[in-house]
C-alpha positions as CSV (number, residue, x, y, z in Angstrom):
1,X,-7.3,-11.5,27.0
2,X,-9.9,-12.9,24.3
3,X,-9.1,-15.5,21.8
4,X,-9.5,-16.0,18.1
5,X,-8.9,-18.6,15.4
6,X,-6.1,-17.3,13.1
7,X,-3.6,-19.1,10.7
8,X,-1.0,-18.5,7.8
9,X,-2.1,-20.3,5.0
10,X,1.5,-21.2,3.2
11,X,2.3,-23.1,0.5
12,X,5.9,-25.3,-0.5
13,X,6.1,-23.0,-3.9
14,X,4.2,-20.3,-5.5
15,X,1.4,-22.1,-7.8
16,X,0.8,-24.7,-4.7
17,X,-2.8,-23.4,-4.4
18,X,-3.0,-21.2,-1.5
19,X,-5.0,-18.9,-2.8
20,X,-7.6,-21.8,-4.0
21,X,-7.4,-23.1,-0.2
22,X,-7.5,-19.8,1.4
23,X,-10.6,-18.4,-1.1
24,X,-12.5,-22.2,0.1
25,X,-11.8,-21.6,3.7
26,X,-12.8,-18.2,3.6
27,X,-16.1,-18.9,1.9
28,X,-16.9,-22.2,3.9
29,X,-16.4,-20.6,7.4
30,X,-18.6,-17.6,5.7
31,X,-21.2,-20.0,4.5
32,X,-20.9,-21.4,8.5
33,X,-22.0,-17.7,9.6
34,X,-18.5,-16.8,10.8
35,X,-17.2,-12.9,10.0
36,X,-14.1,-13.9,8.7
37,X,-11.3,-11.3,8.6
38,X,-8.8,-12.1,5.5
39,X,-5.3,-11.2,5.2
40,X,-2.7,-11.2,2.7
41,X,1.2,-11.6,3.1
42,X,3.1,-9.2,1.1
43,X,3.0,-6.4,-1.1
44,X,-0.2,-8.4,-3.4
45,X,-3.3,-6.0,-4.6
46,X,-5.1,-8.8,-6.7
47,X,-5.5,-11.4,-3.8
48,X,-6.6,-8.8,-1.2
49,X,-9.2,-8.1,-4.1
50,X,-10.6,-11.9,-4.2
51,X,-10.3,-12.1,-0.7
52,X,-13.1,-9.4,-0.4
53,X,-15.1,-10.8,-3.4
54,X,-15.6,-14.3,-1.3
55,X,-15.7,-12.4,2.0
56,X,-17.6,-8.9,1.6
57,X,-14.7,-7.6,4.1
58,X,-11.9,-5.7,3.1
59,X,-8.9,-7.6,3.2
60,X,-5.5,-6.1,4.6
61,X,-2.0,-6.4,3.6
62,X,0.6,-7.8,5.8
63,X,4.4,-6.3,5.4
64,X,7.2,-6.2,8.2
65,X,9.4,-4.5,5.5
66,X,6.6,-2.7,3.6
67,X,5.2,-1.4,6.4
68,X,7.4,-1.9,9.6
69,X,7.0,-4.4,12.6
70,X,4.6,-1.5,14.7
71,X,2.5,-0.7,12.0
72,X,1.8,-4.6,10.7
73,X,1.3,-5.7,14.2
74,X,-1.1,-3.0,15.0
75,X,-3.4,-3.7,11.7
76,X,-3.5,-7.4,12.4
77,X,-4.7,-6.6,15.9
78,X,-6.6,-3.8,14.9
79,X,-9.0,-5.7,12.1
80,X,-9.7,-8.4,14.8
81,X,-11.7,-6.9,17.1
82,X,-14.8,-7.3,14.6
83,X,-14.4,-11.0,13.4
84,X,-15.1,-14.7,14.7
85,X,-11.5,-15.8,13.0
86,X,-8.7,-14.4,10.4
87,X,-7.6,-15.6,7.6
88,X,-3.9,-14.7,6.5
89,X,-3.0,-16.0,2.9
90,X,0.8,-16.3,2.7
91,X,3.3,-15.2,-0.5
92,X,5.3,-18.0,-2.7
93,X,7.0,-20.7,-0.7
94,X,6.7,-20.3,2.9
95,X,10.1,-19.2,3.8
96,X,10.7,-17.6,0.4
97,X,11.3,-13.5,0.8
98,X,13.5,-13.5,3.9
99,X,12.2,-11.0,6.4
100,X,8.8,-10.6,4.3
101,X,8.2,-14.4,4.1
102,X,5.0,-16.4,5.5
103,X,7.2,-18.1,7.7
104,X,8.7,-14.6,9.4
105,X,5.1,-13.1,9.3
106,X,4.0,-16.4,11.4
107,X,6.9,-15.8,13.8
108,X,6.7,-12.1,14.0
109,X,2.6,-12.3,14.5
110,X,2.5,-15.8,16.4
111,X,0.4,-17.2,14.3
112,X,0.3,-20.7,13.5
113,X,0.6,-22.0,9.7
114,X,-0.9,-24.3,7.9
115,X,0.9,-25.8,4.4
116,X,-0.5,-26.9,1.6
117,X,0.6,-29.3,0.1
118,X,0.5,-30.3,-4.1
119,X,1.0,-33.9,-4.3
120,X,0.0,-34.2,-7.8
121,X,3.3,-35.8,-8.8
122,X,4.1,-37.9,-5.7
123,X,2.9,-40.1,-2.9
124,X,5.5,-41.5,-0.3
125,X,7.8,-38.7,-1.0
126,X,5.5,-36.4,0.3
127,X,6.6,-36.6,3.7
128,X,10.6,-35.5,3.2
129,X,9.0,-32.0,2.0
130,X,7.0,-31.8,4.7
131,X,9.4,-32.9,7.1
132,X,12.0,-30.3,5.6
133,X,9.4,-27.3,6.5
134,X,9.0,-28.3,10.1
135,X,12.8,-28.7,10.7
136,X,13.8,-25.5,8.3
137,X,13.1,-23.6,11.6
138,X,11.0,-25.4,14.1
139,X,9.8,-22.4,15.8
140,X,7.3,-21.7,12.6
141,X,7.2,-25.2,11.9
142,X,3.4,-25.9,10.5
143,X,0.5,-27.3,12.6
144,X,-1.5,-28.5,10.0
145,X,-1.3,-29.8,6.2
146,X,-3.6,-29.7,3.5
147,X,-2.7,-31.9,0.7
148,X,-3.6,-30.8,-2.9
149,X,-4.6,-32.1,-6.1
150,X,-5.4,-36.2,-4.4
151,X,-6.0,-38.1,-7.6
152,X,-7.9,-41.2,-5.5
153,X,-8.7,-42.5,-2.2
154,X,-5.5,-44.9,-2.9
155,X,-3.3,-42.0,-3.7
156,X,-4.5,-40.1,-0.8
157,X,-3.8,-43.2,1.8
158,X,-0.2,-43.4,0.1
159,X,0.7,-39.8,0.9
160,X,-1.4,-39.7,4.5
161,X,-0.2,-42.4,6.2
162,X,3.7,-41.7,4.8
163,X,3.2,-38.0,6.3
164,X,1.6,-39.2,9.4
165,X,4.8,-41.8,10.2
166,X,7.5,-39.4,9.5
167,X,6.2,-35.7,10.8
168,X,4.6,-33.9,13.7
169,X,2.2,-31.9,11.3
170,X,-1.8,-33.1,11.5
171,X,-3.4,-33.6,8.6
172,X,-6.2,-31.3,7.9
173,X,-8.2,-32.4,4.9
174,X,-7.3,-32.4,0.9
175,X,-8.6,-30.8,-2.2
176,X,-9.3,-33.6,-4.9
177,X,-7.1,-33.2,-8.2
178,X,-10.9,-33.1,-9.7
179,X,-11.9,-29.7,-8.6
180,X,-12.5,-27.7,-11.6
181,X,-12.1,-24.3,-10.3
182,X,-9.7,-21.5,-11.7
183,X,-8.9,-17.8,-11.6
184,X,-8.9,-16.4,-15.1
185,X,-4.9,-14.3,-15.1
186,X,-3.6,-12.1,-17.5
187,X,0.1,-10.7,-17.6
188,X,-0.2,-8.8,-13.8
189,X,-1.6,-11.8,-12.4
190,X,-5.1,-12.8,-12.1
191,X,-8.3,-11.0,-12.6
192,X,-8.8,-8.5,-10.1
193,X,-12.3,-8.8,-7.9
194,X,-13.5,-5.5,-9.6
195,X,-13.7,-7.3,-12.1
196,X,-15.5,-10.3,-10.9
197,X,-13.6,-13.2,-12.1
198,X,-15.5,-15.3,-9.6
199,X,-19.4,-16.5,-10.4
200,X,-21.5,-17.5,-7.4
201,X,-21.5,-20.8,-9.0
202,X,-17.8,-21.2,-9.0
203,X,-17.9,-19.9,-5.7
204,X,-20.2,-22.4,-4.4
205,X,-18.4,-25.2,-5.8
206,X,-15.3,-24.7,-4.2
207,X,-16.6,-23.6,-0.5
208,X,-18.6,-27.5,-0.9
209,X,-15.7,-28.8,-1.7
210,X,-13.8,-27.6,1.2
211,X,-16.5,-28.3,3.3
212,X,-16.8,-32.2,2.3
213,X,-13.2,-32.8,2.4
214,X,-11.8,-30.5,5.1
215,X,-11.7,-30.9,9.4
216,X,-13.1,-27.1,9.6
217,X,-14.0,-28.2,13.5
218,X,-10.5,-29.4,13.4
219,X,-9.1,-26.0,12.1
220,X,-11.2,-24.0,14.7
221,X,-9.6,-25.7,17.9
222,X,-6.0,-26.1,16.5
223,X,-5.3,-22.2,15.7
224,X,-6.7,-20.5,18.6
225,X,-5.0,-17.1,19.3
226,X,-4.9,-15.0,22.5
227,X,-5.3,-11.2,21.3
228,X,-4.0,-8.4,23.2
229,X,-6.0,-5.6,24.6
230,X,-6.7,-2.8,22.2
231,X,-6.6,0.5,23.6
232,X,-9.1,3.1,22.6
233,X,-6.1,5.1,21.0
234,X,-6.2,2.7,18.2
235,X,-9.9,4.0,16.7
236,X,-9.3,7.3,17.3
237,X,-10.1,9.3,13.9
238,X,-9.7,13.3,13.3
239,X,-12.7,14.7,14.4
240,X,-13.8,16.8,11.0
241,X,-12.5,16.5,7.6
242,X,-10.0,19.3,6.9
243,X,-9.9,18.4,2.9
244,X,-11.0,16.7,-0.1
245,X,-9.4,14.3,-1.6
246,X,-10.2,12.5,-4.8
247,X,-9.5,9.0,-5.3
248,X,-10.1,7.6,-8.8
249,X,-11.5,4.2,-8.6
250,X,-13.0,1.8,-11.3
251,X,-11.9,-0.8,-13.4
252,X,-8.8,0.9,-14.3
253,X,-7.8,2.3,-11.3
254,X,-8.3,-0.1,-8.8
255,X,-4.8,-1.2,-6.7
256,X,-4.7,1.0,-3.5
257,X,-3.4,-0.5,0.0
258,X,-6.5,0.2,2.2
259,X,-4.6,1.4,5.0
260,X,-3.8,3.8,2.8
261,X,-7.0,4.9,2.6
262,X,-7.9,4.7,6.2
263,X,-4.6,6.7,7.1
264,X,-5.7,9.5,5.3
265,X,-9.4,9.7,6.6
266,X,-7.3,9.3,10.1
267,X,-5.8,12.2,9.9
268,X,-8.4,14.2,8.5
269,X,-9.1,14.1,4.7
270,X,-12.6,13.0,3.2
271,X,-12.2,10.4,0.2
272,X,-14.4,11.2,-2.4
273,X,-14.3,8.8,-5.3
274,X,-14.5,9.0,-8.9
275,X,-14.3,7.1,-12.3
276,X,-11.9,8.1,-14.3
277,X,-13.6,6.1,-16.8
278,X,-17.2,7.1,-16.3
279,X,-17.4,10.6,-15.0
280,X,-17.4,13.4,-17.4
281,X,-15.4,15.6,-14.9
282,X,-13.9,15.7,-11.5
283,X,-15.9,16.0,-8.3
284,X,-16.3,19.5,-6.8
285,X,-14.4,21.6,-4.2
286,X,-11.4,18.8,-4.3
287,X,-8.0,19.7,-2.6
288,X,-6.1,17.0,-4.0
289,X,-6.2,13.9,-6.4
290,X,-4.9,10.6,-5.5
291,X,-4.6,8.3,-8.8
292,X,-3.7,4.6,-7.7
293,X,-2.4,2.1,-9.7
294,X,-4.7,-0.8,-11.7
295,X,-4.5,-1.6,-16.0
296,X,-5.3,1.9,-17.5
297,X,-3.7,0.1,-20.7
298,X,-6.3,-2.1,-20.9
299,X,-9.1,0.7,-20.7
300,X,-6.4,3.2,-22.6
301,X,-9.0,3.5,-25.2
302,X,-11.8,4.7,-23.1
303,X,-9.5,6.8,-20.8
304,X,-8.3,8.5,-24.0
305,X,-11.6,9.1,-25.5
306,X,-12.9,10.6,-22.1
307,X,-11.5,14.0,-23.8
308,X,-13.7,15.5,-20.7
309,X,-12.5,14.3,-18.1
310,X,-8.6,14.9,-19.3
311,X,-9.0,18.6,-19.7
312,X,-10.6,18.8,-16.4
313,X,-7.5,16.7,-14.8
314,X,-4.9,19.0,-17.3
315,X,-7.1,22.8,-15.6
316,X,-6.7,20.8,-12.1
317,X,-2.8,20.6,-12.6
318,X,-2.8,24.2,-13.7
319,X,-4.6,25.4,-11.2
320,X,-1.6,24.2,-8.8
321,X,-4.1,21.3,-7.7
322,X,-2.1,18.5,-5.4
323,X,-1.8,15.2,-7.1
324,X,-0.2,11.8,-6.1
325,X,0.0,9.1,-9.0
326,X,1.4,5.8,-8.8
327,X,2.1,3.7,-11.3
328,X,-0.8,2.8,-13.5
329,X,-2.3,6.4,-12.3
330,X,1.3,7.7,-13.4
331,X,0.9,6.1,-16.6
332,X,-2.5,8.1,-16.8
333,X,-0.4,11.2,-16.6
334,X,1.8,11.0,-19.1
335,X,1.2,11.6,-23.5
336,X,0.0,8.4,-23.3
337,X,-0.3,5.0,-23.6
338,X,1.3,2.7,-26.3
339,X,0.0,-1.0,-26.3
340,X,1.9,-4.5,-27.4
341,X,0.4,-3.4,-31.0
342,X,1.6,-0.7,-31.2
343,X,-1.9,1.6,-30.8
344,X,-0.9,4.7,-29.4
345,X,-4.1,6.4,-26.9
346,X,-3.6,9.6,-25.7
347,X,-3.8,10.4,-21.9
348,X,-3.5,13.4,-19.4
349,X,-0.4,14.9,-21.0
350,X,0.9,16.3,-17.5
351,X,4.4,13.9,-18.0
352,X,6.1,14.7,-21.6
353,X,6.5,11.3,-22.1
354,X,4.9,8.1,-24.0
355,X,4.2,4.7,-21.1
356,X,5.2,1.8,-23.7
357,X,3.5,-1.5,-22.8
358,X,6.0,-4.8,-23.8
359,X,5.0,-8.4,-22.9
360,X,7.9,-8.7,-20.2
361,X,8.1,-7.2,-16.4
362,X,10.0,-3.7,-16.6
363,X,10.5,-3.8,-13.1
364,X,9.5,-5.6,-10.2
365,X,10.3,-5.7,-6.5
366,X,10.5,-3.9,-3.2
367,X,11.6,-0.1,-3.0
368,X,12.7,2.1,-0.3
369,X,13.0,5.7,-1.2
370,X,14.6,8.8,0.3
371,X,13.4,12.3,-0.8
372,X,16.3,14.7,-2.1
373,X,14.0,17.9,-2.3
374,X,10.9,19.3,-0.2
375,X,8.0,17.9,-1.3
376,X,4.7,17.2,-0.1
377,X,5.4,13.9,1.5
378,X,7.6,16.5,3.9
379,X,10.9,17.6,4.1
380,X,14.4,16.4,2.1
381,X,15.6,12.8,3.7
382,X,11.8,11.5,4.2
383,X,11.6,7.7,3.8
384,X,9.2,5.8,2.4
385,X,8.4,1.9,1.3
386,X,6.7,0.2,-1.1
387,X,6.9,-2.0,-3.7
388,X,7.5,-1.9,-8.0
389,X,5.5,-4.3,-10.2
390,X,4.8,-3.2,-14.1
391,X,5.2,-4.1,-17.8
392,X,5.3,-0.5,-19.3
393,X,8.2,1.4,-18.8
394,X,8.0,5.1,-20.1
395,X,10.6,7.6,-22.2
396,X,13.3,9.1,-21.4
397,X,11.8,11.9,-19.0
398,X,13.1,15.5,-19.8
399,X,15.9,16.8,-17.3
400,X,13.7,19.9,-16.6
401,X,11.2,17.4,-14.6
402,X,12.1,17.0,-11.0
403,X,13.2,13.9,-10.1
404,X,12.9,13.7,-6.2
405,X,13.6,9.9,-5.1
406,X,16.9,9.1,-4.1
407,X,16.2,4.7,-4.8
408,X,17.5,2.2,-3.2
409,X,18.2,0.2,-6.4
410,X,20.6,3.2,-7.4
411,X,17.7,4.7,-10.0
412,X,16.5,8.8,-9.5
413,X,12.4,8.7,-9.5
414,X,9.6,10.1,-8.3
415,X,8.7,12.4,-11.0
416,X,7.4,16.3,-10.3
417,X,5.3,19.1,-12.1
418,X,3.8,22.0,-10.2
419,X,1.7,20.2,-7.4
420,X,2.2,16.7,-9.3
421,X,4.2,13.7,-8.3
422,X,4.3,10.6,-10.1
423,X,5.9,7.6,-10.0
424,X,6.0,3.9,-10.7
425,X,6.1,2.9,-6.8
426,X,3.3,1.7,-4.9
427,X,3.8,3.5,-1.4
428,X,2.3,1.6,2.0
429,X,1.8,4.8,4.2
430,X,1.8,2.5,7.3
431,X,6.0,2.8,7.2
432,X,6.1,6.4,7.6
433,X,2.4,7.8,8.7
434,X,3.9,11.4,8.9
435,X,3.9,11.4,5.1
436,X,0.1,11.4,5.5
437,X,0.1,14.7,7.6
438,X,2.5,16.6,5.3
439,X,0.2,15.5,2.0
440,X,-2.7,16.8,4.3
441,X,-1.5,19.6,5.2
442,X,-0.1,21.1,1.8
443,X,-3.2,19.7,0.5
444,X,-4.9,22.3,3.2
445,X,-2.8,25.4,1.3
446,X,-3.7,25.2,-2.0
C-alpha cells in the first residue's frame, strides 16, 4: 500500500468559491512541481474543463449515481497511479444532492474534505455553520477550513479564533475578499476551458495568492491517503482498433465525459476528431460519428454556413452511417437552430424539427433511461445514466421518429433515424460499459 494526498474540496452553498479554491490549489501545488490529478463531483463538463486549463491533465468526473459505486471507485484509483496528489472539487453545498453529494463521495471514496468557507457577511457566527457541517454526520465531518472573502486581519482574527473555540476543524488558510479574480459565465455556466477564459496573468494571480495565504505544507500532511493495489487488469486496452469513430470536437462541440472516451478506445475503437466548425468534410473510412454536447447555438451561424460539411453529415446518414448525438450534437441534427432573437440557422436536417433557444432551463437534472426497442446501445430493457442540462427545447417530433427511451421522469426520448440516435441526455458509459461493446460492434457492420 502507497499513499497520496487527496481531499474533497466542499463548500457550505453553491457560489462559496470552490471552484476559485480548488483552481488556486491546483495551480500552486503545480507551480510547486507536483502532478496533480483533478477531479470533479458530479455530472459538471465546464469545471472538469478549467480544471485541465490550470492543470494540463484531464480532469475526471465523479458520480456514484451517474456512474455506479464500481465504476467511480475504479476511476478514482485508476487516475492515481500517475500523480503526487488529487484534487477532487465538490458540487453545491456539501451535503446537497443526497447520494451524489460531496459529502457521500467523501464517505463512499474515504477521502477527507476540506470546506470553504464565505465569511463575507459574518465574523463570530461563523463557527455555528461550521460546527453544523461537522455534526450533520460526523463520519464526513471536514478536516480542514478555508475561510473566504477576509475583509482585514481584524475580521479574519474575529472569525478564526470563534471557529477555533467552538469546532474540531483546523484552519487551513483564507482567500482575502480583495482577490480580483473571476470566471467570465454565460447562461450554461461559465466559459468553458476551450475557450480559455483564464489568462496566464489571471492565473498567476490567484496560485500567489493561495500560496501567500494558505498552509499548503499543512494540506500535504493532513489528507494523506492509503491507495489500494491496482491490478494490471485495470490498463488493459483492446489490442487493435476494430473501427473508426468520429468525435466532433471544437468550440461548439466540446462537453464529452472522458471516460467516455477512454471506454470506447478500451474496447476497441480509434477516436478520430474533427471540427464541425472548421473542416470542410468528415474524416475518411469512419464507422460511426459521435456528436457530444457544447453551445452549437452560439456558433449556429458558422455551423449553418458550413453548407460542406452538412451535406457530407446528411450522405453519412444516408449511407446507414452509425451516429450518437447528445444534446447540443442533437441540436446539430435537427432543421435547425432558432436563437433568443429569433434568427433562424439552418443545421443537419436529419431531425424534422426546429431546437428553439429561450433564456430559461428547459430541463435539467439526472436521467435514467431504459430502452423499449433494439438499438445499438444493445437489446430492449438496456439501462443507462446520465444527466439533462439545456435551454433549447425542440418541436413537437413527428410520431413516425422512433422514440426508444423509456425515462425515468415519465417522458419517451431518445430519438431514431436509420443508424441515428439523438437525444438531449448526456450518457456516462461508466454505468453500463456493455453499451460500449454493442455501439462497437454494430458500428463494426455497417
Amino acid at each position: 500500500m502507497s499513499s497520496i494526498p487527496s481531499f474533497i474540496i466542499a463548500g457550505t452553498s453553491s457560489g462559496s468559491g470552490k471552484t476559485t479554491v480548488s483552481l488556486g490549489l491546483m495551480a500552486a501545488f503545480k507551480d510547486r512541481g507536483l502532478r496533480v490529478q483533478p477531479f470533479k463531483c458530479g455530472p459538471d463538463f465546464i469545471d472538469p474543463g478549467l480544471h485541465k486549463l490550470v492543470t494540463g491533465t484531464i480532469s475526471r468526473n465523479l458520480d456514484l449515481w451517474m456512474s455506479g459505486t464500481e465504476f467511480t471507485h475504479h476511476c478514482f484509483h485508476q487516475n492515481l497511479q500517475n500523480c503526487d496528489i488529487a484534487i477532487i472539487e465538490g458540487v453545491m453545498g456539501m451535503f446537497d444532492g443526497g447520494g451524489s453529494s460531496s459529502a457521500a463521495l467523501a464517505l463512499s471514496l474515504g477521502v477527507s474534505t476540506i470546506l470553504v468557507l464565505d465569511v463575507r457577511s459574518t465574523a463570530e457566527s461563523a463557527a455555528a455553520m461550521v460546527k453544523g457541517f461537522e455534526t450533520l454526520d460526523p463520519r464526513v465531518a471536514p478536516k480542514g477550513i478555508i475561510l473566504n472573502r477576509i475583509a482585514s486581519e481584524r475580521h479574519l482574527e474575529l472569525v478564526s479564533e470563534a471557529i477555533k473555540s467552538h469546532c474540531s476543524a483546523e484552519i487551513l488558510g483564507h482567500i482575502p475578499r480583495t482577490l480580483e479574480f473571476s470566471i467570465p459565465s454565460r447562461h450554461l455556466g461559465l466559459l468553458t476551458g476551450e475557450e480559455s477564459p483564464l489568462s496566464d496573468e489571471a492565473v498567476q494571480t490567484l496560485m500567489k495568492t493561495v500560496t501567500t495565504h494558505i498552509d499548503l505544507d499543512r494540506i500535504l500532511e493532513l489528507f494523506s491517503l492509503e491507495l489500494p493495489v491496482q491490478t494490471c487488469a485495470d490498463t488493459i486496452m483492446a489490442e487493435k482498433s476494430v473501427c473508426r469513430i468520429g468525435i466532433a470536437r471544437d468550440k461548439a462541440f466540446c462537453f464529452y465525459y472522458q471516460d467516455n472516451l477512454d471506454l470506447l478506445e478500451k474496447y476497441g475503437a480509434e477516436l478520430i476528431s474533427f471540427s464541425p466548425l472548421h473542416d470542410s468534410f468528415l474524416p475518411e473510412n469512419l464507422d460511426a460519428l459521435y456528436l457530444g454536447g457544447g453551445y452549437p447555438e452560439l456558433y449556429a451561424g458558422q455551423l449553418g454556413q458550413n453548407q460542406s460539411m452538412l451535406d457530407d453529415i446528411q450522405k453519412f446518414v444516408e449511407k446507414d452511417g452509425t451516429v450518437y448525438a447528445e444534446c447540443g450534437g442533437f441540436m446539430y441534427l435537427t432543421e435547425g437552430i432558432t436563437g433568443t432573437d429569433g434568427t433562424f440557422h439552418p443545421m443537419a436536417g436529419i431531425f424534422p424539427v426546429k431546437a428553439h433557444m429561450q433564456k430559461k432551463r428547459a430541463g435539467l437534472g439526472y436521467r435514467e433511461v431504459t430502452t423499449v426497442k433494439q438499438s445499438f446501445f444493445g437489446p430492449p430493457g438496456t439501462t443507462l445514466r446520465g444527466h439533462e442540462f439545456h435551454y433549447s427545447y425542440i418541436d413537437e417530433m413527428p410520431a413516425h421518429i422512433d422514440r426508444i427511451y423509456k425515462v425515468n421522469n415519465e417522458s419517451r426520448e431518445g430519438y431514431c433515424y436509420k443508424n441515428v440516435l439523438g437525444g438531449y441526455m448526456h450518457h456516462h458509459f461508466g454505468y453500463n460499459p456493455q453499451v460500449v461493446e454493442e455501439f462497437i460492434h454494430h458500428s463494426q457492420m455497417d
